[in-house]
C-alpha positions in Angstrom: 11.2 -86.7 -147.1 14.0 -86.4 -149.7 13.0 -86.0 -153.4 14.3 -89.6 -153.6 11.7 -90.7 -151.4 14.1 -91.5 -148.8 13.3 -90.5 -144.7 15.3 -90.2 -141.4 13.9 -92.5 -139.2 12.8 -90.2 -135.9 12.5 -91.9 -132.5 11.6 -89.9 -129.1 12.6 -91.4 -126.1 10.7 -90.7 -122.7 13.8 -89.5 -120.6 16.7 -90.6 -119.0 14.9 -93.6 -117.4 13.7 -95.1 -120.5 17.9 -94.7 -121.4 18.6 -96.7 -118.3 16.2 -99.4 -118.9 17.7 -100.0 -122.3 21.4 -99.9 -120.8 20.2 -102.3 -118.4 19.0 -104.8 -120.9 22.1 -103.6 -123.6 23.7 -107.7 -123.0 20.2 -109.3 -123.9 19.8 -107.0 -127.1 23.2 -108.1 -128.0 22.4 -111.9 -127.9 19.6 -111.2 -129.7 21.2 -109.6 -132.5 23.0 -111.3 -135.3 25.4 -107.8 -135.4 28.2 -107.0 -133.2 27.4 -104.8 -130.5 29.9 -101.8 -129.0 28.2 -100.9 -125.7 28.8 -103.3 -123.3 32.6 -104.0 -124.4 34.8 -104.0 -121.3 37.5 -101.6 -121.4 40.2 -101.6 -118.6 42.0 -98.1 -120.7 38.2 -96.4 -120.4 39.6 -93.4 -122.2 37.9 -93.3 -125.0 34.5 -94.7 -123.2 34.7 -93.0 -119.9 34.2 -96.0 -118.3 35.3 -99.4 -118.0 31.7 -101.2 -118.6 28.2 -100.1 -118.7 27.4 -100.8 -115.2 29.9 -97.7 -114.5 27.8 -96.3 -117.2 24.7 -96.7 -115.7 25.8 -95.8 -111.9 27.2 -92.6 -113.4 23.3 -91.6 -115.2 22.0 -92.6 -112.2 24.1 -91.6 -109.3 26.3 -88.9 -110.3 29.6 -87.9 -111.7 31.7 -86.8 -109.0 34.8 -86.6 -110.6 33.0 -84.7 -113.8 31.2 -82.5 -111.3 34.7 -80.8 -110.3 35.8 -80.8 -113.8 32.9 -79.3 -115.1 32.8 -76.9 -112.0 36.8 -76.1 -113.1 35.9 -75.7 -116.6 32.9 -73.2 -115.7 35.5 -71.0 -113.3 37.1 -69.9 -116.6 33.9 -68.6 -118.2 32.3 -65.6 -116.4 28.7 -66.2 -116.7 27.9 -63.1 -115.2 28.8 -61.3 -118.7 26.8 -63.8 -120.6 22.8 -62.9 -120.6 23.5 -59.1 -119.2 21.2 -56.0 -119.7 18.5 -57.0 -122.0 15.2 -55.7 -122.6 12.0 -55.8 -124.9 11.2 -53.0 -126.5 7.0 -52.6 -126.9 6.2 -50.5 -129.6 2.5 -48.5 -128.5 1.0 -46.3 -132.1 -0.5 -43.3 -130.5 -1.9 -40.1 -131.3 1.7 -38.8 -130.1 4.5 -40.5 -129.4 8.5 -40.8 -130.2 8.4 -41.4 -133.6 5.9 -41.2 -136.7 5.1 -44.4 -138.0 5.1 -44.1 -141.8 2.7 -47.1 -142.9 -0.3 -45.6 -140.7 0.8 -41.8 -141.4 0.0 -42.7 -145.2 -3.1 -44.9 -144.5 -4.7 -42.0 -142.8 -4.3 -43.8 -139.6 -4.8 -40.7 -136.7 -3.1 -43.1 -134.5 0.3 -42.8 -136.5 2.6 -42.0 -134.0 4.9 -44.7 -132.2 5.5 -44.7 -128.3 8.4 -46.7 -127.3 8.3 -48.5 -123.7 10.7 -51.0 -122.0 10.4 -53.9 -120.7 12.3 -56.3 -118.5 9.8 -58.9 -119.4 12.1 -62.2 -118.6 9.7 -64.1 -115.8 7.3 -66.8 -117.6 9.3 -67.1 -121.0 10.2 -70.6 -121.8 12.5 -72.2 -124.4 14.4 -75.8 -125.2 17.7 -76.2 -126.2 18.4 -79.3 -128.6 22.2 -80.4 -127.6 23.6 -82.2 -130.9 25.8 -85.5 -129.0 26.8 -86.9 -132.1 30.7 -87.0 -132.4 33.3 -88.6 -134.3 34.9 -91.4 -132.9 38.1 -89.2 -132.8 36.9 -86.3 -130.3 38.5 -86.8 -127.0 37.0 -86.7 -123.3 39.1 -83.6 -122.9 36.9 -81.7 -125.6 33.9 -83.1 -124.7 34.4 -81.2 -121.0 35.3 -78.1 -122.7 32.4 -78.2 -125.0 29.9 -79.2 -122.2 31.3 -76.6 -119.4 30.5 -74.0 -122.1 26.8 -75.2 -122.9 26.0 -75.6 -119.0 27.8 -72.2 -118.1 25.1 -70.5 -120.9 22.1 -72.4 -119.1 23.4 -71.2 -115.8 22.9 -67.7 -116.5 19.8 -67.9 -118.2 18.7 -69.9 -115.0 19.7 -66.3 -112.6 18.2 -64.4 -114.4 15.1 -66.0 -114.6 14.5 -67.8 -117.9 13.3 -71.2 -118.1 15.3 -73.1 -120.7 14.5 -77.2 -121.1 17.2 -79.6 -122.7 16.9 -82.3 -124.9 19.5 -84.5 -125.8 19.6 -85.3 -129.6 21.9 -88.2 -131.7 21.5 -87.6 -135.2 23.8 -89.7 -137.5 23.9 -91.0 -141.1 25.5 -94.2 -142.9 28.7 -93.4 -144.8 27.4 -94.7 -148.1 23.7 -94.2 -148.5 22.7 -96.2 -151.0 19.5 -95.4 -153.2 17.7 -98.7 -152.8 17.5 -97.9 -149.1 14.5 -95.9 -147.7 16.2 -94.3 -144.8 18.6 -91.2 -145.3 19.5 -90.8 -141.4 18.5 -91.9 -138.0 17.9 -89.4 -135.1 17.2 -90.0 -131.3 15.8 -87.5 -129.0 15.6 -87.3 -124.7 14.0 -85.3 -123.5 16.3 -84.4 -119.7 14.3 -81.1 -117.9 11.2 -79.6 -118.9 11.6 -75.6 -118.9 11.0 -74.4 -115.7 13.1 -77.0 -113.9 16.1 -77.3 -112.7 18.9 -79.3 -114.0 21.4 -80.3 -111.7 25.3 -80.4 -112.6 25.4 -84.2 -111.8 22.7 -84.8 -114.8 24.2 -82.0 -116.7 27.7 -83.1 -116.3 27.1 -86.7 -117.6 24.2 -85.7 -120.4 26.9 -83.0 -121.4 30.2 -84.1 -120.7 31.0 -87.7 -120.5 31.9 -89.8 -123.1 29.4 -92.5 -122.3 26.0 -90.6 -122.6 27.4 -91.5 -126.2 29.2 -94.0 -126.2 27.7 -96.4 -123.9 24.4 -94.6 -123.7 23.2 -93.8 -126.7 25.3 -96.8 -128.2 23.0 -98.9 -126.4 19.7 -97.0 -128.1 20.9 -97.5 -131.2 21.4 -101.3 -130.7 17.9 -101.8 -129.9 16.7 -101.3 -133.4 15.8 -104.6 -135.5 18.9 -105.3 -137.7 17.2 -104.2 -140.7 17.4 -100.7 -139.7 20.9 -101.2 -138.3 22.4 -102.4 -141.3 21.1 -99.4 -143.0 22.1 -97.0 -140.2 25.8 -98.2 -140.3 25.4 -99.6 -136.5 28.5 -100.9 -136.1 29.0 -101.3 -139.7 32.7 -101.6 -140.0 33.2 -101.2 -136.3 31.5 -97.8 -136.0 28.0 -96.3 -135.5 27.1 -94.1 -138.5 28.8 -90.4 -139.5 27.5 -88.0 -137.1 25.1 -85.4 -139.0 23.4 -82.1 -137.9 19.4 -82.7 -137.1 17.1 -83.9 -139.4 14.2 -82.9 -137.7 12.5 -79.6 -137.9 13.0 -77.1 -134.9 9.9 -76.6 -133.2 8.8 -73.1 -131.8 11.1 -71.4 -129.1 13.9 -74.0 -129.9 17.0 -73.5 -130.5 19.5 -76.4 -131.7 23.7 -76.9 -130.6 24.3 -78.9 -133.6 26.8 -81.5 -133.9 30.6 -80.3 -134.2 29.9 -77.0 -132.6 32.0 -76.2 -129.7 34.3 -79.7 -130.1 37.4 -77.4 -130.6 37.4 -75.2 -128.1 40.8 -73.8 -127.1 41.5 -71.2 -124.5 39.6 -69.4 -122.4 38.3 -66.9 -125.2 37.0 -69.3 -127.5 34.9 -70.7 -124.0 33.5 -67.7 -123.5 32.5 -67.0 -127.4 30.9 -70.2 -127.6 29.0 -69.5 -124.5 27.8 -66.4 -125.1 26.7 -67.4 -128.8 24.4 -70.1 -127.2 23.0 -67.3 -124.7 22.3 -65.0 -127.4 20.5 -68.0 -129.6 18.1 -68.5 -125.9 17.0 -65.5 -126.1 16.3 -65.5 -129.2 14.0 -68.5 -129.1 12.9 -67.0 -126.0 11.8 -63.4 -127.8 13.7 -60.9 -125.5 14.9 -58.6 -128.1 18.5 -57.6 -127.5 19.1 -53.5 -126.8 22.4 -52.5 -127.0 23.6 -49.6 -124.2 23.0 -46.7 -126.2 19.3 -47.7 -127.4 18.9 -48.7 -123.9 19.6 -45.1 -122.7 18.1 -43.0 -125.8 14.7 -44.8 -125.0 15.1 -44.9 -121.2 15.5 -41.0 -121.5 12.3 -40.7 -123.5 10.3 -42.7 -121.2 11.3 -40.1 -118.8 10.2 -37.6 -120.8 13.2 -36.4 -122.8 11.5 -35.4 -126.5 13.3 -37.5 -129.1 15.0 -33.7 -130.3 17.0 -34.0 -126.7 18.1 -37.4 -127.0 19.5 -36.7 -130.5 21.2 -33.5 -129.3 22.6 -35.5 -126.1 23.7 -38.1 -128.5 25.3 -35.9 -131.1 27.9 -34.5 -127.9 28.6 -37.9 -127.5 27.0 -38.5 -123.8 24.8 -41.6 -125.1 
């Protein structure tokens, strides 16, 4: 809640089937409404949909994106994914009565157990994490980008996937009206849907559509958003002027071992650098959320030397003639 009193209004769908129901029913919502309605507009062009109509919609949630498989497959080829996750370790920190290091604090508090012994591990197996994907665009972003931006975020999942982390994605709309005004109670509105659970796997037909086609939005999400009683929709800015609000970041608060792609990240990708960047910043944000502690090569090696039994006084001297 603002200091105005004002809230988003927060909704949580149950999955993608709940988002199929409601595309199914998007021409009876729209009858019952007294506002225009976006969704279910035919569209021979389909280029700034994705598709010509919501059945196509619907088929492609459903059935599969063939054509978006291959692009998305294309898209990945220019990313190596193998340099994404890499080496990366924990490090566990054991106080001792000897050990690698003194640790000050207990050294002062008398502690006898005031040394520190340092221990790696490659503790990936059982650590689980969700990504929140931002979908909100402006009406402006083209299909084009969209693949790009979605290529990226799959390629990241990927390799967290081999090498054995469990990440979950949720799909997130969060917009806002373009004039809030201070009578109204609601600041924002924000969907979420929920697509894999950590721990299972998400296949590039739901990927590519969820993450890469213009209807999960447009048509989709379009179609959520049309559901609401008008009240809220006039407040919203669904289609308010022809449009569906001003995309926003998330109003909602993260919960633990989250991690959120927020709305306008990755929309202007261009090359195959600026893939890769944005790729590898959402690999290092997983394992963030999912507590593997990043080691750089020469902390890996100092501390892999002392574990087998280097004193720290060798590791220093190897490091000082430039071997580490």
């Amino acid at each position: 809640m603002r200091n105005d009193g004002s809230v988003a209004y927060v909704r949580h769908l149950d999955g993608l089937n709940e988002v199929v129901d409601i595309m199914r029913n998007s021409k009876e919502n729209d009858r019952n409404s007294s506002l225009e309605s976006s969704s279910c507009e035919i569209d021979s062009d389909s280029s700034w949909y994705g598709t010509s109509s919501m059945e196509e919609a619907m088929d492609l949630m459903r059935y599969g994106w063939e054509e978006g498989r291959l692009k998305l497959k294309k898209a990945i080829g220019k990313i190596a994914i193998d340099e994404l996750v890499g080496k990366r370790c924990t490090v566990d920190q054991i106080p001792d009565y000897t050990g690698d290091e003194v640790d000050i604090y207990r050294f002062l508090s008398g502690d006898p157990e005031n040394m520190v012994e340092y221990h790696l591990e490659d503790s990936k197996y059982g650590k689980q994490a969700n990504m929140l994907v931002n979908c909100s665009l402006s009406s402006s972003v083209s299909p084009e980008r969209i693949i790009k931006r979605g290529a990226a975020i799959y390629s990241a999942i990927e390799a967290l996937r081999a090498e054995g982390y469990a990440l979950g994605l949720t799909m997130v709309e969060s917009s806002k009206p373009e004039r809030h005004s201070k009578k109204h109670k609601i600041y924002g509105v924000e969907y979420h849907i929920p697509i894999i659970e950590p721990g299972n796997y998400l296949d590039i037909d739901t990927a590519s559509f969820c993450l890469a086609h213009p209807s999960f939005l447009r048509r989709a999400m379009f179609a959520v958003n049309e559901t609401e009683k008008d009240k809220i929709r006039k407040v919203a800015g669904f289609y308010s002027g022809g449009g569906y609000g001003v995309p926003s970041k998330i109003f909602s608060k993260i919960p633990p071992n989250s991690f959120v792609i927020n709305k306008g990240e990755g929309i202007d990708l261009k090359g195959a650098s600026e893939c890769q960047k944005f790729a590898q910043s959402i690999a290092d944000r997983a394992l963030k959320a999912l507590g593997v502690e990043v080691c750089d090569n020469r902390n890996i090696n100092r501390l892999s030397l002392r574990c087998l039994g280097f004193t720290k006084h060798d590791t220093m001297d190897l490091n000082s003639k430039g071997r580490i």
